[in-house]
C-alpha positions as CSV (number, residue, x, y, z in Angstrom):
1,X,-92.9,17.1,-8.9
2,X,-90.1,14.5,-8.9
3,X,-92.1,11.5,-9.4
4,X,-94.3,12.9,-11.8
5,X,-91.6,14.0,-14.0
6,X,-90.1,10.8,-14.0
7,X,-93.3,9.1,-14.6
8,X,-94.1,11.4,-17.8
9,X,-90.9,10.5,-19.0
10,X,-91.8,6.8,-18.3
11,X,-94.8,7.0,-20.7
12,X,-92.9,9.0,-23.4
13,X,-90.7,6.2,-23.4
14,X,-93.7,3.5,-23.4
15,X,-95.2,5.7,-26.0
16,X,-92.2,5.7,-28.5
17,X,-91.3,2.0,-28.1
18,X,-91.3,0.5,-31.8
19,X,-91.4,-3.2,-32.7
20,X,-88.1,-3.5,-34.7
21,X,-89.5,-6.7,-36.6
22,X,-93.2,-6.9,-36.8
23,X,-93.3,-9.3,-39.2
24,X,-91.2,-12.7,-37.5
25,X,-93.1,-15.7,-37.4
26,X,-92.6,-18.7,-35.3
27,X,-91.1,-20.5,-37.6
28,X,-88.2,-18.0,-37.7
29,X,-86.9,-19.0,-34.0
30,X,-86.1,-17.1,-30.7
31,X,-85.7,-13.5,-31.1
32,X,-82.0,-12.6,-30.3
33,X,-80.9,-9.0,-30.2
34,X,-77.9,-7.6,-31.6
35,X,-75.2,-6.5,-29.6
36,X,-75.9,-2.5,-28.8
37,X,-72.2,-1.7,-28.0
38,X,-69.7,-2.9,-30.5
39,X,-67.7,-6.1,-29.4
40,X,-70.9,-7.3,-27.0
41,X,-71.7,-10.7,-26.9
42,X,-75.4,-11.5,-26.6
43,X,-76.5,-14.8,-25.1
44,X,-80.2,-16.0,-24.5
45,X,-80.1,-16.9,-21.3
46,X,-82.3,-20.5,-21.7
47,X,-82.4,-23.2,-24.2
48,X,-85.3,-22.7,-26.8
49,X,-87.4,-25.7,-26.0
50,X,-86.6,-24.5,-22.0
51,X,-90.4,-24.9,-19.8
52,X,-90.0,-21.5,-18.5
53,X,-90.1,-19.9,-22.0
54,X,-93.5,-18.9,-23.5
55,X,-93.0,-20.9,-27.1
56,X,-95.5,-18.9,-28.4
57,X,-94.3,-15.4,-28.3
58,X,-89.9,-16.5,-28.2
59,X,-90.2,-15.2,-32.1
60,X,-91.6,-11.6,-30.7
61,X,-89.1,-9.3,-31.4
62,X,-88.5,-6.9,-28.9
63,X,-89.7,-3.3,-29.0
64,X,-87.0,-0.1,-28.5
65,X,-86.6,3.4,-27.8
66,X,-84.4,5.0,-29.2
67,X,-85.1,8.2,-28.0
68,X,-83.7,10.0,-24.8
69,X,-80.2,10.6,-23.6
70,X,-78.0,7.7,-23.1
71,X,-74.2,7.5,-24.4
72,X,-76.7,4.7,-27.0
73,X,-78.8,5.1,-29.1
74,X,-81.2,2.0,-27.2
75,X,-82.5,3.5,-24.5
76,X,-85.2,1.2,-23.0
77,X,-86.7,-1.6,-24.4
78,X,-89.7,-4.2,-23.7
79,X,-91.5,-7.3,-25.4
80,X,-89.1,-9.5,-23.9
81,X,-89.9,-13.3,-24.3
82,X,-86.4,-14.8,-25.2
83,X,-84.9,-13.0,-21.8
84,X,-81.0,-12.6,-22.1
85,X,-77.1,-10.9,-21.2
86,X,-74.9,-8.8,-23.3
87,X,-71.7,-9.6,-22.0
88,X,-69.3,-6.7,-22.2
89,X,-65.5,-8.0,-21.0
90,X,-63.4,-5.5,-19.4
91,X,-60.1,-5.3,-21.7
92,X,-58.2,-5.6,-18.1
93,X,-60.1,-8.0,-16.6
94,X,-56.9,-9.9,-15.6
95,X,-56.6,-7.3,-12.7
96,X,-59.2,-8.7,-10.5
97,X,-61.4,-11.0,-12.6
98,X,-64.0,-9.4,-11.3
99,X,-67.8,-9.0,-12.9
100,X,-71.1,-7.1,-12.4
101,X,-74.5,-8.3,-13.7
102,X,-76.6,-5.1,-14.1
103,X,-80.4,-4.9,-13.7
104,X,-82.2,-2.2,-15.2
105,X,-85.0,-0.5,-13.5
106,X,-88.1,0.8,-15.2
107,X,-91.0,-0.3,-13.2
108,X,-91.7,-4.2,-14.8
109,X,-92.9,-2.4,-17.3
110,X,-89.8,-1.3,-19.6
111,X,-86.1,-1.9,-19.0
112,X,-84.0,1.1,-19.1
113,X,-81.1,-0.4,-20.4
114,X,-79.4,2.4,-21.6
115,X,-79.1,4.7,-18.7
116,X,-79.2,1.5,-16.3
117,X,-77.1,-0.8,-18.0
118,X,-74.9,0.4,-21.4
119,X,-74.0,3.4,-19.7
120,X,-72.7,1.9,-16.5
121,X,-70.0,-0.2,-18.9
122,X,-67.6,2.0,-19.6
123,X,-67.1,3.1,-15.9
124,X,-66.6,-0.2,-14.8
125,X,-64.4,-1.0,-17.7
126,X,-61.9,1.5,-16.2
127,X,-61.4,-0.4,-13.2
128,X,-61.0,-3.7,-14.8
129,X,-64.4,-5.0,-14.0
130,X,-66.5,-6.7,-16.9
131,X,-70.4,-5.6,-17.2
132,X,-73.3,-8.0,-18.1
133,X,-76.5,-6.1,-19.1
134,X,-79.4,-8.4,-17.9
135,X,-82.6,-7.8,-20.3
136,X,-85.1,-9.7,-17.8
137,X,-88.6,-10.6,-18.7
138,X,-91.5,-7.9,-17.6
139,X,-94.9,-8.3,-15.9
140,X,-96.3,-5.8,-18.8
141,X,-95.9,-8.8,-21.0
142,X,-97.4,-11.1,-18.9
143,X,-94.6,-12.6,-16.5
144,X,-94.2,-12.5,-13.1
145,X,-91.2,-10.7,-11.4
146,X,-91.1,-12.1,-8.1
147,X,-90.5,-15.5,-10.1
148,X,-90.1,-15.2,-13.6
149,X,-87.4,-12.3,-13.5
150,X,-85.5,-13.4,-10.6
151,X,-85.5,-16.9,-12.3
152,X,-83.7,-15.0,-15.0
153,X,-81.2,-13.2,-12.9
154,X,-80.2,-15.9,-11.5
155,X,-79.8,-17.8,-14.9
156,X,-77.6,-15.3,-15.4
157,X,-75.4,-15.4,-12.7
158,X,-74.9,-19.1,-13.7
159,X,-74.2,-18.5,-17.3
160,X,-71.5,-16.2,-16.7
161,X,-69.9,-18.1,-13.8
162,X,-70.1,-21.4,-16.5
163,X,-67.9,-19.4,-18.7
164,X,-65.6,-17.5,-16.2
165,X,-62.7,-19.9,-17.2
166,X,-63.5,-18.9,-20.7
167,X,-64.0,-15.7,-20.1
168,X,-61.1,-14.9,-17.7
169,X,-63.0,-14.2,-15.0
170,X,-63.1,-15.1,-11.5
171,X,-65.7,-17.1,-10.8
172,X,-66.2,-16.2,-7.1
173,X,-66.2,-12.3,-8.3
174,X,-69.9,-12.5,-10.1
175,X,-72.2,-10.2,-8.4
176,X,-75.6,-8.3,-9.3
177,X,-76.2,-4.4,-9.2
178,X,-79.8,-3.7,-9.6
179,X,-81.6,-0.3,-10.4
180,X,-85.2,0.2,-8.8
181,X,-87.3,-2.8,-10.3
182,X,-83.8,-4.5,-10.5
183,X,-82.9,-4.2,-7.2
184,X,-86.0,-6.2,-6.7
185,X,-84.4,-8.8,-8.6
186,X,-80.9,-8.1,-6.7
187,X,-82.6,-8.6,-3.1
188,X,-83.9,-12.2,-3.6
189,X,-80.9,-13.0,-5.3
190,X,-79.2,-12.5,-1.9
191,X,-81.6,-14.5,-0.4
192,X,-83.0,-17.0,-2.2
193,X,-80.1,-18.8,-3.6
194,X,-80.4,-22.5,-2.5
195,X,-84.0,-22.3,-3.2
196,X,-83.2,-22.2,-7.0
197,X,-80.3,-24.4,-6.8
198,X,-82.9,-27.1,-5.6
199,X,-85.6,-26.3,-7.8
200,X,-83.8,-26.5,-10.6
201,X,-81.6,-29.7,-11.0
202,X,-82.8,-31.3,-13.3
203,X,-80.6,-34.2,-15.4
204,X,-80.9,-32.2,-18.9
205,X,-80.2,-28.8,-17.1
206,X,-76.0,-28.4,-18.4
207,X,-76.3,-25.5,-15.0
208,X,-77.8,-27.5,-12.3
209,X,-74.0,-28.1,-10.6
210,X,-73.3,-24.1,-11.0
211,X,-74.4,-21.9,-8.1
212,X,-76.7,-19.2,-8.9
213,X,-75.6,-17.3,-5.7
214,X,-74.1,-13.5,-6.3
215,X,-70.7,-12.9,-4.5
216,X,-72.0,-9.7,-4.0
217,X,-75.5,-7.4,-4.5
218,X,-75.9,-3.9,-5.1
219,X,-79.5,-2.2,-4.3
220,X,-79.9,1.1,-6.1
221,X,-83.2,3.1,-5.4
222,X,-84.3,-0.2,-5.0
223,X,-88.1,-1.1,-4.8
224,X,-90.0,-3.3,-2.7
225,X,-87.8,-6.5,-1.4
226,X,-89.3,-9.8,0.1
227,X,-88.2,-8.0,3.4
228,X,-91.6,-5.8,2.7
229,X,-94.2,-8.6,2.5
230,X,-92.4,-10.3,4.6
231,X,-90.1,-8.7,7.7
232,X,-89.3,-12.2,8.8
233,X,-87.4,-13.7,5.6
234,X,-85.0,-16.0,6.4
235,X,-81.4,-14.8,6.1
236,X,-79.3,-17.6,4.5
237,X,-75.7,-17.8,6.7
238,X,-74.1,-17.4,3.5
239,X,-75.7,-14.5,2.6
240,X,-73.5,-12.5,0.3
241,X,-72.4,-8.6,1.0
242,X,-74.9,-6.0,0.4
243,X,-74.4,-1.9,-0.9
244,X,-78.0,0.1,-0.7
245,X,-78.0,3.5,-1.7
246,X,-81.0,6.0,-2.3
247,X,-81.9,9.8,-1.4
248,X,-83.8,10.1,1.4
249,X,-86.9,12.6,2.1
250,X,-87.0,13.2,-1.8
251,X,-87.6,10.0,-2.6
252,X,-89.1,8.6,0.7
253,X,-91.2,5.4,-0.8
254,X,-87.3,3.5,-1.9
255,X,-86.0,4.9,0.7
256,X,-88.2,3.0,3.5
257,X,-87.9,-0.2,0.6
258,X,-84.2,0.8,1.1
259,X,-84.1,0.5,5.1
260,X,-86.4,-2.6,5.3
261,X,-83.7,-4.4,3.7
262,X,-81.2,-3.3,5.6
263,X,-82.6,-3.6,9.2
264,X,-83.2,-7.0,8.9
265,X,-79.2,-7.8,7.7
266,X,-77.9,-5.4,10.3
267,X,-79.7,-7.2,13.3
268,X,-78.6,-10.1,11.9
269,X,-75.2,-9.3,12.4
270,X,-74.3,-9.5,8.3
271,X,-70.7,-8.6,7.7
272,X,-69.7,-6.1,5.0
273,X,-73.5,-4.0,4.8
274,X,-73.3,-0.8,3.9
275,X,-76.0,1.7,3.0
276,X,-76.2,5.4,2.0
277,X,-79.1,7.6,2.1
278,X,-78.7,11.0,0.7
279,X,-80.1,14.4,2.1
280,X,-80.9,15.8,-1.1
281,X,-81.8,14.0,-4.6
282,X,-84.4,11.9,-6.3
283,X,-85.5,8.6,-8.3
284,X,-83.4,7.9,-11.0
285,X,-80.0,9.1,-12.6
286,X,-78.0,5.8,-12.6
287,X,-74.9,6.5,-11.9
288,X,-74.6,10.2,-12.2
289,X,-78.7,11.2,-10.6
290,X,-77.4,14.9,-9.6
291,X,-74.2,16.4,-10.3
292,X,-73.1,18.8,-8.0
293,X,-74.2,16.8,-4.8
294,X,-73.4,14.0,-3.0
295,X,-76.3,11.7,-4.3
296,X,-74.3,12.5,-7.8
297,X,-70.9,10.5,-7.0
298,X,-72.6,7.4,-5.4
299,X,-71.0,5.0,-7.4
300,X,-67.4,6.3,-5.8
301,X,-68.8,5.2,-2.3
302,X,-69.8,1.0,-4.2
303,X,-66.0,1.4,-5.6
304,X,-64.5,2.2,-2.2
305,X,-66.7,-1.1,-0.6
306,X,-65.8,-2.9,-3.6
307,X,-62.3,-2.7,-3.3
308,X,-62.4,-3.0,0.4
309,X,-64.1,-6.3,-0.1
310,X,-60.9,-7.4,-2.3
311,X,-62.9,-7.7,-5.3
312,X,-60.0,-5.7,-7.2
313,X,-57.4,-7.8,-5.9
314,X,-55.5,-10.2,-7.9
315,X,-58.0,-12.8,-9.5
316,X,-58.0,-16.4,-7.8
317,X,-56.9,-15.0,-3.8
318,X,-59.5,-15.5,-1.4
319,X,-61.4,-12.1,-1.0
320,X,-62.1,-10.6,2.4
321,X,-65.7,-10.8,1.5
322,X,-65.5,-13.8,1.0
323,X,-63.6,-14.8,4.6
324,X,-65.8,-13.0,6.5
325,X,-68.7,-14.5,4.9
326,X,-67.5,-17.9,5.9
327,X,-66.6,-16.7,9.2
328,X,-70.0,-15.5,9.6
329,X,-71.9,-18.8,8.5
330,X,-69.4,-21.0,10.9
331,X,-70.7,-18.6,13.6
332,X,-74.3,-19.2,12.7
333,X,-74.4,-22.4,12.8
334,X,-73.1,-23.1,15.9
């Protein structure tokens, strides 16, 4: 009953999407959204004449919903050919330096960025911690998520460590928190790292020296990781702390997606893992899914591994994640 509540609401949402600007043309550039919470700052995340743009649809403005309940008035959105970040800076980011890159879920086929994404800024606002909403391209319109969205999350992660100086953020503090569908773009993001570092150095790529690896990844509800094709990923020494958390019986399928990440990492020894499965709850909710049980306060559990990590220590100290994760690789490669 669950699922299909949450899938009926997935079609109203498909159903009410509405082109904002049906009428751009080619010649009038690379769609660029505005900013959906005052003082954002909106960055495509690739050059316009970039090879892993489609040229013929970067005018395509994307298509919203405005309708549900979010603390915006945007709640999903797809038709996304000029992929980008709305960078929101914490006003007391100079506490930790710390950042968050936030994929939304919504099944490759919308991106819930309200309830996934805006909604989530003000929460880590409070703790000093900036929020980048990550509007990732979608297999409905015609891309690839296994590589064309986790090409983008990573672009990501090296656009906002290029500007942490600028910024005032840490630069070894950037990390990726991904709901469902962008948990799958989380997972190879902790994996996958030094693949796209070599793939993409290229002498007129301005990124090619800035690592695309996350300090840190966050799985919520996630979906399928390259774990589930394929239980005998490699595990980079480096690999970078993981937090999974998803109910349990009630929503079984990211559950078992949930553990197959996890098994691997903890007979691997990785430092800092932590995972969560709840008794009682379901798919979806962000970061309030139930009030009134413990699936509902979730996000206390991330802020209690986050801080133990030393993310919300003073910006530019070493963080214990970061020790033990060096510990760990000199152990590994021995």
């Amino acid at each position: 009953m669950k699922i299909l509540s949450f899938f009926l609401t997935f079609l109203v949402g498909v159903c009410l999407a509405q082109e904002t600007d049906s009428t751009r043309k080619p010649s009038d550039g690379p769609f660029l959204p505005e900013p959906t919470i005052s003082g954002g700052i909106v960055m495509a995340l690739y050059a316009p004449d970039s090879e892993k743009l489609n040229k013929d649809r970067i005018h395509e403005a994307e298509r919203y919903n405005t309708a549900g309940k979010s603390s915006t008035k945007l709640l999903n959105t797809l038709n996304i050919h000029n992929p980008s970040i709305e960078v929101h800076l914490a006003p007391d980011r100079a506490q930790n330096g710390a950042a968050v890159i936030v994929a939304p879920g919504g099944g490759h086929k919308i991106l819930w960025v309200g309830p996934e994404g805006y909604d989530i800024v003000p929460f880590f606002a409070k703790l000093g911690v900036s929020t980048i909403v990550l509007r990732n391209r979608l297999r409905v319109d015609g891309y690839e998520p296994t590589r064309d969205a986790v090409n983008d999350t990573f672009q990501a992660i090296r656009i906002v460590r290029a500007n942490a100086e600028k910024w005032n953020l840490d630069p070894n503090r950037i990390g990726v928190l991904g709901f469902s569908a962008g948990a799958e773009l989380a997972a190879p993001a902790a994996l996958f790292f030094d693949e796209f570092q070599k793939n993409n150095q290229s002498p007129k790529d301005t990124l090619a020296k800035i690592s695309p690896r996350p300090d840190f990844v966050g799985l919520v509800y996630p979906g399928p990781t390259p774990f589930t094709k394929a239980p005998d990923t490699p595990i980079p020494t480096n690999v970078p702390p993981s937090f999974i958390v998803c109910a349990g019986s009630g929503d079984k399928v990211h559950a078992v997606w949930a553990d197959e990440y996890f098994s691997p990492m903890l007979k691997a020894g990785v430092p800092n893992l932590e995972m969560h499965i709840y008794g009682r709850g379901g798919h979806g909710g962000a970061i309030s899914p139930r009030e009134g049980i413990p699936f509902g306060s979730w996000q206390d559990r991330f802020v209690d591994w986050f801080k133990d990590l030393g993310f919300l220590d003073t910006p530019g100290t070493q963080t214990k994640a970061a020790k033990e994760v060096a510990a760990y690789a000199k152990k590994m490669s021995k």
